[in-house]
KOLSEVO-183676 format. One record per residue: residue in one letter; y, x, z of N, C-alpha, C in turn. Coordinates in steps of 0.05 Angstrom, whole numbers, plus 5000, padded with zeros to 4 digits. Each point is the difference from the previous one (the first is absolute). Layout:
KOLSEVO-183676
aYXZYXZYXZ...
//
This chain:
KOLSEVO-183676
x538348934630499650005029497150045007x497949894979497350025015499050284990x500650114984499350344978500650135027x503149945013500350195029498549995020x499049755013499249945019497150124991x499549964984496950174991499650305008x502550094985499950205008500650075024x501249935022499750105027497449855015x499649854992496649955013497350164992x501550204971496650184993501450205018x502650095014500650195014499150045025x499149695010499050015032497949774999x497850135014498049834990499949895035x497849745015499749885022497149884994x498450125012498149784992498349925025x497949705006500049925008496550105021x499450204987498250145012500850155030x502550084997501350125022500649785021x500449815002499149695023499250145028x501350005017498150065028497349845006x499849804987498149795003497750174980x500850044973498750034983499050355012x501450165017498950255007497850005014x500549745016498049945029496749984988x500349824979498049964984498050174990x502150234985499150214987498250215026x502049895023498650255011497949945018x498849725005498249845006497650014990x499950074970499549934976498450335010x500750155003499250235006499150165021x499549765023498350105024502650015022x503149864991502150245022500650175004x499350214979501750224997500150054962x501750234993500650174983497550134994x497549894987498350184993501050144978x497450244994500650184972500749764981x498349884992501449764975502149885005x500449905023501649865009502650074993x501050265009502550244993500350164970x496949944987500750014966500949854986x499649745012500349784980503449955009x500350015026502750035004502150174983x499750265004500350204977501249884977x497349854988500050054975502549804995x499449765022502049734977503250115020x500350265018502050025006502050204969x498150184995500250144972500849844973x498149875004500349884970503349825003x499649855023503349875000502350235002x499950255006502050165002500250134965x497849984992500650024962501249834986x500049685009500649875001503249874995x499850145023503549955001501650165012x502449955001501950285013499950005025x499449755019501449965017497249775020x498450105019498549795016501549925024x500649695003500549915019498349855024x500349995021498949925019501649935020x499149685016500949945023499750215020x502749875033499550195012497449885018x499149774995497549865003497550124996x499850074972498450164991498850215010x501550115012500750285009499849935033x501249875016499450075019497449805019x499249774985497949845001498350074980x500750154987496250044972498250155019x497749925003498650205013498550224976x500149924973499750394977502450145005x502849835006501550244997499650205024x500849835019499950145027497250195000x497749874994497350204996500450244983x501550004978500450164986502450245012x501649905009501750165014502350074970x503150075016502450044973499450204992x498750205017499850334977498049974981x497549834994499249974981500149924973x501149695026501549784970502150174977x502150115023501250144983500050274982x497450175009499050194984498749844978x498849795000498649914979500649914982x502849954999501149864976502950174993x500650285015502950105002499250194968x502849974993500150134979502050324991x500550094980501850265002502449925007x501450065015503349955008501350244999x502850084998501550264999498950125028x500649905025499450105024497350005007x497949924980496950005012499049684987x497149955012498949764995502249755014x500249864979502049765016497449685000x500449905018498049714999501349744994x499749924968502249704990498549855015x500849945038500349775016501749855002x500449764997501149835017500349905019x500349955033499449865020502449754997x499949754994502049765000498549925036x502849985017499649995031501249755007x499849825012501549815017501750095016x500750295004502650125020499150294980x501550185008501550244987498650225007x498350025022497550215000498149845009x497550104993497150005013500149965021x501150155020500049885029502049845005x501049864998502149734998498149824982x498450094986499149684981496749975019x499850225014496949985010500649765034x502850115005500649865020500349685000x501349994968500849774992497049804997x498450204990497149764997498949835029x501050225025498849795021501649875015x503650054993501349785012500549824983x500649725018500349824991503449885004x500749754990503149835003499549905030x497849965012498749955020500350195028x498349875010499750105036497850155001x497549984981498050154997499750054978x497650344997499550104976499449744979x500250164976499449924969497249865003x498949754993497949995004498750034965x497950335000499549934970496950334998x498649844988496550225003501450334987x498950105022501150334998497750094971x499649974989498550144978499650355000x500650115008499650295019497750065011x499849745021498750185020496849924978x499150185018497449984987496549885019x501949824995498749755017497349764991x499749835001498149804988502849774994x499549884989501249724996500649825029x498449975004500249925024501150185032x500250154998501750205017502550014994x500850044966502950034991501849695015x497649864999501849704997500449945042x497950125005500350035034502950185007x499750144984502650295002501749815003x501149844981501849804990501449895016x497749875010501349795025500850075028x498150345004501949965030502150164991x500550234979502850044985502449765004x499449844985502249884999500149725034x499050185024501149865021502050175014x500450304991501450195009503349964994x501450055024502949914991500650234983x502350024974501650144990500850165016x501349965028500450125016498850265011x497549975001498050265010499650154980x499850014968501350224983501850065010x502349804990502850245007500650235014x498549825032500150265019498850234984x496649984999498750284997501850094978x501050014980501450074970502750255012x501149795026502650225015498850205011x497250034996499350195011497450214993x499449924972496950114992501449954965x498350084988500249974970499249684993x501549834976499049804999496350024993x498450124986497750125005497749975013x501750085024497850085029501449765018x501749854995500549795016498749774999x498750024963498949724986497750075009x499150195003497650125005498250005035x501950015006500549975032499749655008x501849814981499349725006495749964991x500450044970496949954994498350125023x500450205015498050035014500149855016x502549955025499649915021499649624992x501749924983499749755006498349824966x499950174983498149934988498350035004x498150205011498250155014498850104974x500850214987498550044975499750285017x497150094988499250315017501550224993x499650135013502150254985499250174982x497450025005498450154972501849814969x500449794998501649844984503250054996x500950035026502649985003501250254995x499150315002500950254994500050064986x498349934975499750074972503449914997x499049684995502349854986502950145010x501349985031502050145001500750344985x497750164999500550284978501249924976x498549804992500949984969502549854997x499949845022503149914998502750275000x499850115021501750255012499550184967x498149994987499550224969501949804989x500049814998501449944982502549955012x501349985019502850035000500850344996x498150215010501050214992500649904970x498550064980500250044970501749894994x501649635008501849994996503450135005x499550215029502150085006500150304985x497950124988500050184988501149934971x500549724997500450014968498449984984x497550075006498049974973499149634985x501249895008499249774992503149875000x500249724984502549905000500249835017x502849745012499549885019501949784992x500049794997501749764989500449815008x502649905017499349705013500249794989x498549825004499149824984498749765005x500549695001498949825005499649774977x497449904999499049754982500749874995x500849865022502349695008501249984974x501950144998502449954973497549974979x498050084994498749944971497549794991x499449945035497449745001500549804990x502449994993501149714987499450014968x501150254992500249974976496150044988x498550145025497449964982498649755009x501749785022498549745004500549864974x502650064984500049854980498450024979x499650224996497450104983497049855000x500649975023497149835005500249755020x501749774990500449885023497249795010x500750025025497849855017499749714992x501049824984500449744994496450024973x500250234983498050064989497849995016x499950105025497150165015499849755010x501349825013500149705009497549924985x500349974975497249784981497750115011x499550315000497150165006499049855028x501849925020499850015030497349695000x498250045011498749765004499449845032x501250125014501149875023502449915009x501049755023503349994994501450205023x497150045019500150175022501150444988x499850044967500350244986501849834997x501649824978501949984998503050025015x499449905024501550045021501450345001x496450075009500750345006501850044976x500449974975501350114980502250045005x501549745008502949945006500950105024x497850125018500750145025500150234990x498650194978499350314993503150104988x500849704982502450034985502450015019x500549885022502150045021498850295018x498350044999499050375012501350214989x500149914973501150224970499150204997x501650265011498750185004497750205011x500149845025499150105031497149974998x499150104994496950034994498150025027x500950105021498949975022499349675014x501949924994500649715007498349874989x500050074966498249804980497750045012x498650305010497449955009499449815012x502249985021499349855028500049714989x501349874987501049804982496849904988x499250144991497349934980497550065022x499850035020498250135021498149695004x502049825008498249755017497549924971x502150034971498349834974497550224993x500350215007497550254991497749975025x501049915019498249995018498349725004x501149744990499149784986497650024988x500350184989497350004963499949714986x498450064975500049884985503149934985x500649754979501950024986502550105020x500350045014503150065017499950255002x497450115008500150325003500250054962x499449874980500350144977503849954992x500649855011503349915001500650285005x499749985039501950235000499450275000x498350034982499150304984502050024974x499149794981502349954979503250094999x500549875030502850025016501450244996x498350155019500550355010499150074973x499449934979499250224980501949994986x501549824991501849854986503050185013x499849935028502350135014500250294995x497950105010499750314993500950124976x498249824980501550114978502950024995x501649825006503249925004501450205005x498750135031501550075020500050324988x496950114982499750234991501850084983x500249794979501549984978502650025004x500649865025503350055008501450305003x497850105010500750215008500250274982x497749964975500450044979502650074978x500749694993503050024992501950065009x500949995031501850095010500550295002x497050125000500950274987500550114977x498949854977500750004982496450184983x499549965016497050014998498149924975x497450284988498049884991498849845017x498649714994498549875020497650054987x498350135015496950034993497449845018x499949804992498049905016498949734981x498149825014499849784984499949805017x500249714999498849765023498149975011x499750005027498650065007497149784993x497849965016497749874987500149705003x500950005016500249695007502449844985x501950144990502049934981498549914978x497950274979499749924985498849854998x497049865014500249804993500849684996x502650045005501649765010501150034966x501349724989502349994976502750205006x500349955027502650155010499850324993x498050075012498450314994500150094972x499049794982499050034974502850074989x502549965004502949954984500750235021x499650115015500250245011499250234986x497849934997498150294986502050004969x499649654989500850124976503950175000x500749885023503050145012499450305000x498550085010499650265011499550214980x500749934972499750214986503050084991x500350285004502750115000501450054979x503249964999500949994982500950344987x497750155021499750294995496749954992x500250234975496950155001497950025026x498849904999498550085026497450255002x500250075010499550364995497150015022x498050075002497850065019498250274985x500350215023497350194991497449875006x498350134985496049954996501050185024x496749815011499050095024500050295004x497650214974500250164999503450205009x501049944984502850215010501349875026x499749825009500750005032498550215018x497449974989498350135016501150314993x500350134973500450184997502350095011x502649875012501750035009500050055028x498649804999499950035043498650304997x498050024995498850404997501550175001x502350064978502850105000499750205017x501250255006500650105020502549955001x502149935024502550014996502550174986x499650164997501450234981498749884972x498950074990498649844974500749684993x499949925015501749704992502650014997x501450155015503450175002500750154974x497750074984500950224977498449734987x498749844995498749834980502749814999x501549875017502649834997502150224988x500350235004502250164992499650074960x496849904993499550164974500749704981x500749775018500349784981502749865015x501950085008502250005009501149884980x501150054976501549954979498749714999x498849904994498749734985498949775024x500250205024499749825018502649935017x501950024997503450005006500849744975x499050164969499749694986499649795007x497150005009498649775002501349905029x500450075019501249945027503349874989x501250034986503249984985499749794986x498549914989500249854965497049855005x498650005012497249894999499249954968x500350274992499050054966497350015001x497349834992497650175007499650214980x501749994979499450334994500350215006x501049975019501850305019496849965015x499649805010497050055020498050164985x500549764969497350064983500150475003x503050024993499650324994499750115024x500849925023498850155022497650085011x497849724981497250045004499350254982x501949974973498550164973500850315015x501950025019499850295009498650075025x499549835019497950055018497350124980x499149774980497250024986500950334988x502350124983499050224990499350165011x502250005030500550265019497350045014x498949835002497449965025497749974982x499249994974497950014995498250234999x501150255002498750244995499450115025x501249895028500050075021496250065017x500350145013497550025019498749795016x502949955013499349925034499049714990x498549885017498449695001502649794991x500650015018503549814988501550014979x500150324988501249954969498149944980x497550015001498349884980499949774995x500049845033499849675007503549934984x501850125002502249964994501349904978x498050124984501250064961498249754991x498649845026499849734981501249795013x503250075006501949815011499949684985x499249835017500349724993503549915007x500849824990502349845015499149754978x500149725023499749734983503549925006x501149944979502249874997500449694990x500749865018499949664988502549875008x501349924979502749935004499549724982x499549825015500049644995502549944992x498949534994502249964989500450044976x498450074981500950054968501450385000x499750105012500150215007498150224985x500050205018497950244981498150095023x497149965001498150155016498650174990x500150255002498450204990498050205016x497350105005498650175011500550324985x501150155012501250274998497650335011x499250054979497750165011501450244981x501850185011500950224981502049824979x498750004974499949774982500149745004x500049794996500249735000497549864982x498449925019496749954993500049674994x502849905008499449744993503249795012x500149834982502849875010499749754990x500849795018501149694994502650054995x500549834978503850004997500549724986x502649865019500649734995498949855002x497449985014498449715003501649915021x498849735014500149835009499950125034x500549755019499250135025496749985007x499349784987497249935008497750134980x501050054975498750094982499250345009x502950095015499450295005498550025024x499949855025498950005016497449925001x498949884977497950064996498650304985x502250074978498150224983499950255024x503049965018498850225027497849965009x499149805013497449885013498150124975x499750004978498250114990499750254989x501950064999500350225009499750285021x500349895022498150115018498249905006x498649874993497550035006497950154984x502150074969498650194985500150305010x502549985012500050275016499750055026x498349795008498549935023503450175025x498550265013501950085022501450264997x500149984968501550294987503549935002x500349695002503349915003500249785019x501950015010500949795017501849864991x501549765004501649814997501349815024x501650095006502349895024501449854989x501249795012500949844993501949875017x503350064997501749995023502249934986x502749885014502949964992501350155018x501850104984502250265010502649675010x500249824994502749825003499349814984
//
């Protein structure tokens, strides 16, 4: 049972970079928009996960709250990772939706069981922190009601679009962007180019609370004022909007209560990511977040988080070389290692990986262009914990732990890179 489940989690990978939260960041992180780097580095780790695996999934969260996706727009995302299909480039998307299209799950984000909107931070707009959270509140004074109307009569779109202006008062230089990219992406969905799946968490938050239950995170808590919140986060379950609001009064506190309910939401998040994860049946690629680790709770996390799959990461270098790519060239570079990468996607053999590298490295070493030279010194770090096998994959196999310990190997990795300083990386995640 777990040889299977393996294998349909190296089929579809989820990882935790794609977060609307975690986009907001990224794109913060970058002045507020998609700079040149900004859209390489995107690129690259959107590439490298589409080598990766057969199949990228994403919320319809992701997607219609990420402010990279929406910046990036679907004709890109999906040129950038689409591969040879009988009928043309096809793009292994996923969209998992809370209703059955994009515009039914976009509608779904701002109504509520309630009399008024959803109350929960638009991560979109491209706002300050403090504006998103202003958005927020006069958002959620608007009845459900005044969607509906505009919806009988405008695109869901330009209706959501139409509230943020008038009664969130967000400017419109803000507000026109975001409605285009919404309306792009329900085209692409109605065109087909992307997949569409309905799908809710609920049914699987349980099974990853057990994974980590909150009775553990209890000991970490050093207020009785966090403890409390705990037993309130745990009756929230899923609903992550709520938890914010839930943990709001203890973050705004400071000192030990604001470190409670940071712990809280980190702890939750992880849960709620993870949930979502398995229920698709999902690679989970991510790790705990910071404040986990250094808690005991965190620490039995991290050491959780190593997969009962190989765990696979390109060197920096070939991300970078990837994102460069021209799109046709990445389309014939997936088509020339097809055979071994269908393996490795099937069977999570890393020798099917290992030979997919050894034919990238022959095919591309003689090449001209800047990228096939960078190419033919393909890194892949592979670490599969647990008494398991971790090996660094450069063409050849430059080096391997086999059957140690968990702690013994997690260290010779640690020293490991640091002999190879930033020629390899090492992720460290649980697929289940």
């Amino acid at each position: 049972m777990r040889a299977r489940r393996s294998r349909v989690e190296n089929r579809r990978r989820y990882s935790l970079a794609a977060d609307s939260l975690a986009q907001r960041d990224f794109l913060d992180d970058h002045g507020g928009s998609l700079t040149t780097s900004a859209r390489r580095e995107v690129a690259g780790r959107l590439r490298s996960d589409s080598l990766l695996a057969r199949e990228l999934v994403f919320t319809d969260n992701q997607i219609l709250d990420g402010a990279v996706m929406l910046a990036l727009g679907p004709q890109r995302l999906t040129s950038l990772v689409a591969r040879p299909g009988r009928d043309g480039p096809e793009a292994p998307i996923t969209i998992v939706g809370r209703e059955a299209s994009l515009s039914a799950s976009l509608l779904a984000m701002f109504l509520s069981e309630g009399d008024f909107l959803r109350r929960f931070e638009l991560s979109s707009l491209n706002l300050p922190l403090e504006a998103r959270l202003a958005v927020e509140e006069r958002m959620a004074q608007v009845p459900c009601r005044r969607l509906l109307d505009l919806v009988a009569t405008s695109s869901v779109p330009k209706a959501v679009g139409r509230l943020l202006a008038e009664h969130g008062e967000v400017p419109e230089g803000v507000v026109a962007p975001l409605v285009d990219a919404w309306e792009a992406w329900l085209a692409v969905e109605q065109a087909a180019a992307v997949r569409m799946v309905q799908w809710t968490v609920k049914g699987n938050f349980e099974a990853s609370l057990s994974a980590s239950p909150p009775a553990s995170l209890a000991h970490e808590l050093r207020t009785s004022e966090g403890r409390c919140l705990l037993d309130r986060v745990v009756a929230a379950a899923h609903q992550r909007t709520e938890v914010r609001r839930l943990a709001a009064p203890l973050r705004q506190a400071g000192g030990e209560q604001q470190q409670d309910s940071e712990l809280i939401c980190a702890w939750h998040e992880w849960v709620y990511q993870r949930a979502i994860a398995w229920g698709q049946e999902c690679h989970f690629v991510g790790e705990p977040p910071a404040q986990l680790l250094r808690a005991r709770q965190g620490q039995r996390l991290y050491a959780e988080a190593q997969s009962r799959l190989p765990d696979v990461n390109l060197s920096d270098k070939v991300v970078g070389v990837l994102a460069d790519m021209p799109d046709e060239e990445f389309r014939h570079t997936l088509y020339r290692v097809r055979d071994p990468l269908r393996a490795w996607w099937d069977t999570s053999d890393v020798a099917s990986l290992r030979q997919a590298v050894e034919v990238l490295d022959s095919e591309t070493a003689s090449g001209s262009e800047p990228w096939r030279s960078a190419l033919s010194g393909l890194e892949l770090t592979v670490v599969a914990m647990s008494g398991s096998v971790g090996a660094t994959v450069a063409g050849p196999v430059v080096g391997a732990l086999v059957g140690v310990g968990e702690v013994a190997l997690t260290r010779a990795v640690k020293s490991a890179a640091a002999s190879w300083q930033r020629r390899a990386q090492v992720v460290y995640h649980r697929g289940g």
